[in-house]
C-alpha positions in Angstrom: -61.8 -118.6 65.2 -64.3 -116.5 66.7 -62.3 -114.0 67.9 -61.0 -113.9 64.1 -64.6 -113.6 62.8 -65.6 -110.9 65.4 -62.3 -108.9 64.5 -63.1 -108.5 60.8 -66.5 -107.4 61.3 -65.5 -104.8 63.5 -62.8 -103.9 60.9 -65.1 -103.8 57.6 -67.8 -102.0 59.8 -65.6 -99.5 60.4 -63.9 -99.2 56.6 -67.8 -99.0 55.6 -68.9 -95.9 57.5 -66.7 -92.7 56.4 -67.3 -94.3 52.5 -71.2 -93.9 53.1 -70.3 -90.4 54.7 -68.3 -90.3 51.7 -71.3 -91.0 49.3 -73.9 -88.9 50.9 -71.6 -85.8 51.1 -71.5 -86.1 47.8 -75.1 -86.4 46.9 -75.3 -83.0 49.0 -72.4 -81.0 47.3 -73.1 -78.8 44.3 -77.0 -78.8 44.9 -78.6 -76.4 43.0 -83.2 -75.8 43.1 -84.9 -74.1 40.1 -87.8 -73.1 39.5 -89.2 -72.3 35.3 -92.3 -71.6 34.1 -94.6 -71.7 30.8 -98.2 -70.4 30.7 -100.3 -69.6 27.8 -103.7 -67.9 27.1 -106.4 -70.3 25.9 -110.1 -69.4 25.0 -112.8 -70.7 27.2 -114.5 -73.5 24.7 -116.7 -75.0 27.6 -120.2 -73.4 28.7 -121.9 -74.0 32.2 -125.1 -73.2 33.3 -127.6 -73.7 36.2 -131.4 -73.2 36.2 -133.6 -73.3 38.5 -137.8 -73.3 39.1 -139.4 -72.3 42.3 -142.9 -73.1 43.3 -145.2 -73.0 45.7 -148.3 -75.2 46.8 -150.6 -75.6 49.4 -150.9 -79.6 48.3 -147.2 -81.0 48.5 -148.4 -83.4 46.0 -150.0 -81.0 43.7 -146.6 -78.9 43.8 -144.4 -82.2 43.6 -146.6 -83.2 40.2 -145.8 -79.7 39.1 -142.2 -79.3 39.7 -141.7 -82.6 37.8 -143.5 -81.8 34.9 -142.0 -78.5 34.0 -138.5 -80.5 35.0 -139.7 -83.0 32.4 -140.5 -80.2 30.3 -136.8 -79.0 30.0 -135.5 -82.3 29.6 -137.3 -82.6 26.7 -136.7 -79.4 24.9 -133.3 -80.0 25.8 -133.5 -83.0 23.0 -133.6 -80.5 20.0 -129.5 -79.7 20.6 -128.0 -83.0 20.9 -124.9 -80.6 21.9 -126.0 -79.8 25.2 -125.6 -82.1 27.8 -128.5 -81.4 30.4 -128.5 -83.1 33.8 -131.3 -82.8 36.8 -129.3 -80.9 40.0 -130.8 -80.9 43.6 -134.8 -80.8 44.2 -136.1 -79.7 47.6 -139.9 -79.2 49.3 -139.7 -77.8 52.9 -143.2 -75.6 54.5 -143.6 -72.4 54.6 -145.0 -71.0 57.9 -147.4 -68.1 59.2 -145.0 -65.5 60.7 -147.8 -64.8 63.4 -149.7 -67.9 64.1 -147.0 -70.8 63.1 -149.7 -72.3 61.3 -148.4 -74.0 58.1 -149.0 -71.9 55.2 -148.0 -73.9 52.2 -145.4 -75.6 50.6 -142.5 -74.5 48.4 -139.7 -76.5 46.1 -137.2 -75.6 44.4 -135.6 -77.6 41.4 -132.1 -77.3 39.2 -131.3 -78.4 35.6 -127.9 -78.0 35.0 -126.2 -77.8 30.9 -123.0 -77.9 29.6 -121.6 -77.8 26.1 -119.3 -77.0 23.5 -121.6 -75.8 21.4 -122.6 -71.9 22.9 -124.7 -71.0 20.0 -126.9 -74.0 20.8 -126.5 -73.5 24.7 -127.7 -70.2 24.2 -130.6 -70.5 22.3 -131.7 -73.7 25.0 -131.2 -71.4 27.9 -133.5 -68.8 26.2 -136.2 -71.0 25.7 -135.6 -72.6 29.1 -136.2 -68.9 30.7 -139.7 -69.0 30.2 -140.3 -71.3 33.2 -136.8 -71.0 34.3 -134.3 -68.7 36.1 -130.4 -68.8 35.5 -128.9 -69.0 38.4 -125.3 -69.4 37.1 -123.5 -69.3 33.9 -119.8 -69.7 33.8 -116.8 -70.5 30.7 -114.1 -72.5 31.2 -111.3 -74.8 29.1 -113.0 -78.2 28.0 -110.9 -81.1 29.8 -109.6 -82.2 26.2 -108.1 -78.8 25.4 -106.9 -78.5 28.6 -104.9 -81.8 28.2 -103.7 -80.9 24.9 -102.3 -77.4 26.0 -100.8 -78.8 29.3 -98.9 -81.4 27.6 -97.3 -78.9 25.2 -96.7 -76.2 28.4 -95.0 -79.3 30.4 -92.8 -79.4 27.7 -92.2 -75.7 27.4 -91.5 -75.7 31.4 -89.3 -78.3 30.7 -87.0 -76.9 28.4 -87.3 -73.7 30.3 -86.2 -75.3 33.4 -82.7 -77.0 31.2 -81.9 -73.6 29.6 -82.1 -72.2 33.4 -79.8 -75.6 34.4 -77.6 -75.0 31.8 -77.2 -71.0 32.4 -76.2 -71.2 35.8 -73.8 -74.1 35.2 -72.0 -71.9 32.5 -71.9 -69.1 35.1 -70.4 -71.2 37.8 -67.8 -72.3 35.7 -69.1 -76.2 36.0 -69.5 -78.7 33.1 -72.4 -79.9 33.1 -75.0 -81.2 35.4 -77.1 -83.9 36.2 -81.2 -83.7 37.3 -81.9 -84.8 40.5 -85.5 -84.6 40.5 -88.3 -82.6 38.6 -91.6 -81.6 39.7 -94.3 -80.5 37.1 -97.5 -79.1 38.6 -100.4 -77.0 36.5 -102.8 -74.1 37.6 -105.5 -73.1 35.5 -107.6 -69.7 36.1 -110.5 -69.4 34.7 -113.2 -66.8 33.2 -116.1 -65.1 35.1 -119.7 -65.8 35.3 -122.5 -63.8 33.8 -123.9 -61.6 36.6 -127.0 -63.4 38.3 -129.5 -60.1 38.3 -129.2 -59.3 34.5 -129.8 -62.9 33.6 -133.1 -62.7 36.1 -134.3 -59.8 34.4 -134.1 -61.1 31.1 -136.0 -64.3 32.8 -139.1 -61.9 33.6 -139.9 -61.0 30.5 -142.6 -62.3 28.1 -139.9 -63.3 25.5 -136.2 -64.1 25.9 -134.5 -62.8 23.5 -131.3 -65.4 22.5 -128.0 -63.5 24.4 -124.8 -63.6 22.4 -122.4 -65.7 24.9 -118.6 -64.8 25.0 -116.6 -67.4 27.0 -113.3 -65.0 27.3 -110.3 -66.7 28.1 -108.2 -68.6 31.0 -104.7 -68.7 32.0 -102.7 -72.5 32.0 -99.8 -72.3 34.0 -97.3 -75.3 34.1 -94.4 -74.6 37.0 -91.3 -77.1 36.4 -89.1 -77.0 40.0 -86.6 -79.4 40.8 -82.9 -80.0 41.8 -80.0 -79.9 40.2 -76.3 -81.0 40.9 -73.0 -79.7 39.2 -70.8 -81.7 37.6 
């Protein structure tokens, strides 16, 4: 009984390997990859901007108590345009030496507000009033994560489409039926607009009165790329 037992696992072992050759040859036959794409043109809707204050101090307390209060300052001016987000960025104090005795000179920090909003009208008119004890470091556009969203969901189905016209093209042209999907990869790039150059934003900063600057966010490029595999019928 044994040598019964033995004998028919040997033989259905044997029956079992060229019909999994069988199936993976044809997973493997007929395997087409292809790439489509869909991108669009969307305007910049989001603002963001970082400010900064610089002082100097011979007391570190003295210029710790004045750093905070102008930072206090600019949080609460901020409070007239409920559309601008305003959050404190990095503060630092580190000494400032004599370059010939390495005696301690004084004391110098450095502070960051950062905004964002919607709103550039608003955003604009804060960072003007801001500039009086502030310079602007940066200021750069870019697509609000809810647009963003909205106009990747509708390119994912663009690339999609694109991607079965491009299925469907090549199986025509091969002289197949059809197809079926093997798999589908979606992936989105997003290039965005360019900042406001530093030195003209300083200069403006220097001057007894700020005048409000008309901000225009330009626009960024959404790419959705749909690349997967394909297998003719």
């Amino acid at each position: 009984m044994k040598k019964i037992t033995l004998s028919t696992l040997l033989l259905t072992s044997a029956l079992s390997v060229p019909a999994f050759a069988q199936q993976a040859e044809s997973l493997n036959y007929n395997i087409v990859n292809i790439q489509a794409d869909a991108a669009r043109q969307v305007s910049n809707d989001e603002m963001n901007a970082v400010l900064y204050i610089e002082k100097s101090n011979k007391q570190p307390a003295e210029l710790a108590a004045q750093i905070n209060q102008l930072m206090s300052q600019a949080v609460n001016t901020a409070r007239k345009y409920p559309n601008v987000k305003i959050e404190t960025g990095s503060q630092t104090t580190y000494p400032i030496y004599d370059n010939d005795s390495r005696k301690l000179k004084e004391w110098r920090g450095r502070a960051e507000i950062r905004l964002e909003s919607t709103d550039f009208k608003a955003a604009s008119q804060l960072v003007s009033e801001l500039q009086q004890n502030f310079q602007t470091q940066s200021i750069n556009f870019s697509v609000s994560d809810a647009q963003r969203k909205k106009v990747e969901s509708e390119l994912m189905i663009e690339a999609s489409k694109n991607f079965q016209q491009r299925a469907q093209t090549l199986s025509q042209a091969w002289n197949k039926s059809g197809y079926n999907l093997v798999n589908l990869n979606l992936n989105t790039s997003n290039y965005g607009g360019q900042p406001v150059p530093r030195y003209a934003m300083m200069k403006a900063a220097a001057a007894d009165a700020v005048p409000e600057q008309e901000m225009a966010g330009g626009e960024s490029k959404i790419t959705v790329n749909a690349n997967g595999t394909i297998q003719f019928k």
